[in-house]
N, C-alpha and C positions, 0 to 999 in steps of 0.2 A: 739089515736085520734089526728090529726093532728090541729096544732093551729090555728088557723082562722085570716088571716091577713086580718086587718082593713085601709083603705085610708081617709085621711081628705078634703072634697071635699070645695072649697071655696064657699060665696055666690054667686059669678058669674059663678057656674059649674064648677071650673075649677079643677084638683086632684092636690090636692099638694103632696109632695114627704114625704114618712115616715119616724118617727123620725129617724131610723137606717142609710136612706138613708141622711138625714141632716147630723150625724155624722161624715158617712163615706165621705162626700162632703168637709165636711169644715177638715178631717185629711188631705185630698189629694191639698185643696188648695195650693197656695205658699204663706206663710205668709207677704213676704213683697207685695205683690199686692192683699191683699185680700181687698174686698170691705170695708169700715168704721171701718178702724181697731185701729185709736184712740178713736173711741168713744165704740167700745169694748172693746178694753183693758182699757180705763176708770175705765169702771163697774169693768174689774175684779181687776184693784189695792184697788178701796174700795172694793170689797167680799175681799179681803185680808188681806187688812186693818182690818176690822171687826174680820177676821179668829182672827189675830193678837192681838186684842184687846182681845176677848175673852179668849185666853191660857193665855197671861198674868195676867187676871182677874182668871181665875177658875184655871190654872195648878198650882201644886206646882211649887214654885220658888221666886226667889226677884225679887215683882211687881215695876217697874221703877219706878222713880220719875220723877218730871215738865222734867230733861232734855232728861230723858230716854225716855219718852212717846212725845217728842217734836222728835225726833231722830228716832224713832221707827215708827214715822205717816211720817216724813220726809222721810223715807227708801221707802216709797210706793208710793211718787208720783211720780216719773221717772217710774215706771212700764205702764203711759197712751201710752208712746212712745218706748214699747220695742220692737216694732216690726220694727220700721221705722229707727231708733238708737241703735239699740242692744249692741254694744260697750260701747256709751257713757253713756246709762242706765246702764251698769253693774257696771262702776268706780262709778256714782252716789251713786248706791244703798251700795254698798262696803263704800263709805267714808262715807256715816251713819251708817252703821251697823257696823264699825269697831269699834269705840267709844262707842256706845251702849254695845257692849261684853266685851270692855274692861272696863268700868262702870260697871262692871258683874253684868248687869240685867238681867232680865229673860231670858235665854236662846236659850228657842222654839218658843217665839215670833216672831222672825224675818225670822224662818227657812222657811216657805210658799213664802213669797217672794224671799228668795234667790235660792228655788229652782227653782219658774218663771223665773227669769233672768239669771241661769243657762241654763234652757232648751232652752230657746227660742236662749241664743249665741249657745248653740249645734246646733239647726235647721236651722239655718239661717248663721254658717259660715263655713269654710274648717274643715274637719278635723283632719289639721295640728294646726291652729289655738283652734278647741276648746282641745285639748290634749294640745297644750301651756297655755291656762286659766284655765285648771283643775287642772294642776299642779301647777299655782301659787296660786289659790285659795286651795287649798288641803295643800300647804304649809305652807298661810297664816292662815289657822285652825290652820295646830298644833304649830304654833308659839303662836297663841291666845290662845288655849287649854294650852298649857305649863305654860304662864305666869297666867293664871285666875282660871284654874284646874289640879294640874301637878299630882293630884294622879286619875285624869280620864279618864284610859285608856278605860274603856267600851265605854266609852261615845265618842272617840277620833275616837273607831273603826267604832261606830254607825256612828257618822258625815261622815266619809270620804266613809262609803256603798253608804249613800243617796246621797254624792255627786258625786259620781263616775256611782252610778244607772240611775241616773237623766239625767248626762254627753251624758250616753249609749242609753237612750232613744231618746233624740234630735238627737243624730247619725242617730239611727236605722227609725227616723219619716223623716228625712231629705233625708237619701237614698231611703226611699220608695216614699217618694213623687217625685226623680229624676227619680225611677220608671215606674211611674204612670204618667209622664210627658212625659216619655220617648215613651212607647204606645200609649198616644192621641196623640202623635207626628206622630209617626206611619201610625195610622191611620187616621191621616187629610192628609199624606202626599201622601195613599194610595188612598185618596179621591181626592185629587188632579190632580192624575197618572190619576184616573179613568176619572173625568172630562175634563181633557185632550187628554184624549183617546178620549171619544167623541165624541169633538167640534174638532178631527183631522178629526173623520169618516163622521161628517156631513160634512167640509171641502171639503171632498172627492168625499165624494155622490153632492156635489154641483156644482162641478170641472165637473165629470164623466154627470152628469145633462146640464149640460153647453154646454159641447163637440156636445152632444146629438142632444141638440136643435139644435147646430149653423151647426152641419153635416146636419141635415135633412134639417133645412130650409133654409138654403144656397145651398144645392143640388136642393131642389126643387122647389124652387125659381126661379131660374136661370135656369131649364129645360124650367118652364110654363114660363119665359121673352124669351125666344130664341123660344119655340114654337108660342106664340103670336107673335112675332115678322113675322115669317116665316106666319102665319093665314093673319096678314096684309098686307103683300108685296103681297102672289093671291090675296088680296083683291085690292089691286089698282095696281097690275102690267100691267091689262088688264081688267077694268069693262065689255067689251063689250066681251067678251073671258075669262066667268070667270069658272075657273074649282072649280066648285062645290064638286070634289070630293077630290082633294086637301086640300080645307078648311075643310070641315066634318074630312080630317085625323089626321088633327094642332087639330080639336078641341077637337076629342079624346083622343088626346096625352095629351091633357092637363086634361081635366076630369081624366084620368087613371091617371096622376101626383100627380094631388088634392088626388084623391082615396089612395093612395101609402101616402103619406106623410099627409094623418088624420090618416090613422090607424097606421104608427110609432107616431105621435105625441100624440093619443090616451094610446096606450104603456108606454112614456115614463112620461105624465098625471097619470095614474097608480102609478107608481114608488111614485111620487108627496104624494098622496090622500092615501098609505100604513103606515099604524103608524108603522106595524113592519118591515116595513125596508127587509123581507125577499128574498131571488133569485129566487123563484117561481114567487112573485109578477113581475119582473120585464116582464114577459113571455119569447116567444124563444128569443134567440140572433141570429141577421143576422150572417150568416158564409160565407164560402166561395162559398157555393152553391147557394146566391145569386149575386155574380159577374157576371153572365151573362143576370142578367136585368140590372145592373148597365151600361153596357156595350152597351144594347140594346139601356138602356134609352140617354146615351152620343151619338148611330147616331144618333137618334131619331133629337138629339139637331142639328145635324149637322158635329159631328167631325166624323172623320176617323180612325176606333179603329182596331186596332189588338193585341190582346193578346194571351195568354197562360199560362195557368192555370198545373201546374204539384207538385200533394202530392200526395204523394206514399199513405198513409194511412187517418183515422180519426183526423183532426186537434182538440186539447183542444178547448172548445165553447169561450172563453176569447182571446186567438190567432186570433182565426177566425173571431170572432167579431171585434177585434184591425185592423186584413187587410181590411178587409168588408169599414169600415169606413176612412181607410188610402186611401185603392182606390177609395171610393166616395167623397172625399176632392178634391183630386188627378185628378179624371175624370172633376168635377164641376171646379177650377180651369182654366184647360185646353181646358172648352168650353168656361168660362168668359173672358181669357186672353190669348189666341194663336192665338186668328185673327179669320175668317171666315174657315170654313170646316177644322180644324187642323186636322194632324195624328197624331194619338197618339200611344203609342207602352203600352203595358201591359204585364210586363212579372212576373209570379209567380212559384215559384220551390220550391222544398225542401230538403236541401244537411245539413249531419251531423249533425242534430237533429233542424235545424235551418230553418223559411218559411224564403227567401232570396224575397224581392217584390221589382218593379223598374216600374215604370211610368213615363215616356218621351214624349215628346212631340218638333214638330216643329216650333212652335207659336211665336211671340213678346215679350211676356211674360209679366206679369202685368208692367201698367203705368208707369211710372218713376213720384217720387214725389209725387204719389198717398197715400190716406191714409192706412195704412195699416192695416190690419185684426186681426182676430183670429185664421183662417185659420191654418197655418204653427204651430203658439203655441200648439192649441190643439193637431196637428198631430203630434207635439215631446213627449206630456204630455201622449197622449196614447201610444205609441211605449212604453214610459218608465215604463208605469202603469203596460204593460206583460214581463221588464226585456229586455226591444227591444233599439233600435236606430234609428234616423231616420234623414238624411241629405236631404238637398232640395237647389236648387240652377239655377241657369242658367248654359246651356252646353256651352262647346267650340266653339262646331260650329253653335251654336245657338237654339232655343229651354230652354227648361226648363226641370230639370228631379228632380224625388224625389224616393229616394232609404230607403228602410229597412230592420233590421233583428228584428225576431221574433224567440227568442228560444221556442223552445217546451218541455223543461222540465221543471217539476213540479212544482219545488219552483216558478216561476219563471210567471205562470199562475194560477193565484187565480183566482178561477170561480168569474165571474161577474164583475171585475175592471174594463176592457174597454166594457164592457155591452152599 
């Protein structure tokens, strides 16, 4: 039958931890930073004291006299600070208990303390260092042994086990606890990594969010300002000559804009409103088979498009999505800032594992001294999210062009990054 473990729960509910676990909390502590540790070791210099007092009183031996017992209570109070001083408590405790032995009084009196301030210089120093204090203490035994007992060799043997056992233990407590330091180390640092991780991905998702918004609503935007624009010119170009069917076409164009750009912005609200963050949630991703509303929607606005679209195969849906959004920056651009009626050129191919995309234009090209955008940033940020590049500049002969590559292999198109 199996032992039935018990929890101590406070008066406030709360479970406290059991005695086993106190134990093994406070072996693993580091002694020089553990919580109230002179008023610990306090207590244990008098329990020591008392130990002390007691063998002297009941063990066989010669019980001290005024200056023995003056010498022997002295040995024990450097033990409140042995954890903070471990050094200087040891020569402490040593310059009383030297004289005391050599007084030959009781013998096993003192030995409880000496082996506290033995242990705790093992736990608390190098190695090197506690193998240099055992040997001088182990020395300074049988020097004291020789001169006070020189026919007590049992007793010489006895002393130098328990000091050497004591030595071994403070070792063996001090590398476990470098251990045990060493794990929580570990794994706070693994906690770290992970929290890092993160606050990289939300970064990302914020970035990719960002893009999102400022593609759509800057595409669509700027369609329904240039369509309204165009709604208002039949409207006062000719009141008395007004073509009714003209305006009904602006105002379509624009409705069907609005229509187009609540339901990506509905999409990418989704993404928003998902705790798990998953690539389902985000729904389909535009690909390249919507380039020819992009295209539509750019005369619509008034520019003069000719493109061409040529992939041999099925582009990754993250590729596809990354040109999707490069040539709707790209098109929105080139109706904002090329002037009235611009040609635009759109060409798209796919050579050597790579979509190779290029939009040109004949236009003015944005203001000079104008403020500048987000436009261009994001367009480089997604290019680089699928492993791509992307240059944008004014042409030679005037015009504006914005060129990229998009490779098509794997590593290189993580589903969803330019989602």
């Amino acid at each position: 039958m199996e032992p039935v473990q018990t929890t101590t729960v406070s008066p406030t509910g709360v479970e406290r931890p059991r005695t086993g676990e106190r134990i093994i909390a406070t072996i693993n502590r580091d002694p020089l930073t553990a919580p109230r540790a002179v008023r610990n070791d306090a207590i244990l210099a008098a329990c020591t004291a008392a130990l002390a007092v007691v063998l002297a009183l009941l063990v066989d031996g010669r019980r001290p006299d005024a200056l023995g017992w003056t010498l022997l209570l002295a040995a024990h109070v450097p033990l409140a600070w042995r954890r903070r001083r471990p050094l200087p408590v040891l020569l402490l405790v040593a310059a009383a208990v030297a004289p005391y032995h050599a007084l030959d009084n009781h013998h096993g009196a003192p030995v409880p303390a000496t082996m506290v301030v033995l242990y705790t210089v093992a736990a608390t120093s190098t190695p090197r260092r506690t193998l240099l204090i055992g040997t001088v203490v182990i020395g300074t035994t049988l020097t004291m042994n020789a001169l006070t007992n020189p026919d007590g060799f049992v007793e010489l043997v006895r002393i130098t086990g328990w000091v050497v056992a004591v030595l071994f233990l403070g070792v063996d407590v001090r590398f476990y606890r470098q251990y045990v330091a060493g794990i929580v180390e570990r794994a706070e640092r693994a906690e770290r990594t992970r929290e890092e991780e993160a606050r990289r991905r939300v970064a990302e998702e914020r970035l990719r969010i960002a893009r999102d918004l400022h593609d759509l609503l800057a595409h669509s935007i700027t369609l329904i300002g240039v369509q309204t624009s165009v709604a208002a010119h039949v409207l006062a170009a000719d009141p008395e000559r007004l073509d009714r069917g003209a305006v009904a076409k602006a105002l379509d164009d624009i409705a069907g804009t609005c229509r187009t750009a609540r339901g990506e912005l509905r999409t990418t609200l989704e993404v928003l409103r998902d705790n798990g963050g998953t690539e389902e949630a985000r729904g389909p991703l535009a690909g390249l088979d919507g380039l020819p509303d992009l295209v539509e929607a750019a005369r619509l606005a008034g520019a003069r498009v000719d493109h061409s679209v040529r992939a041999a195969g099925p582009v990754p849906p993250a590729v596809g999505a990354a040109a999707y959004r490069l040539v709707q920056e790209a098109l929105t651009n080139a109706v904002r800032h090329a002037g009235p009626e611009p040609a635009v050129r759109l060409d798209l191919r796919e050579e050597d594992g790579t979509l190779h995309l290029s939009v040109t234009d004949d236009g003015t090209g944005p203001t000079p001294g104008g403020t500048p955008g987000f436009g261009l940033v994001g367009m480089r940020e997604r290019a680089r999210s699928v492993g791509g590049t992307l240059d944008a500049g004014p042409r030679a002969g005037g015009g504006f062009q914005v060129t990229a590559t998009l490779p098509l292999t794997t590593t290189a198109t993580r589903e969803g990054v330019a989602g």
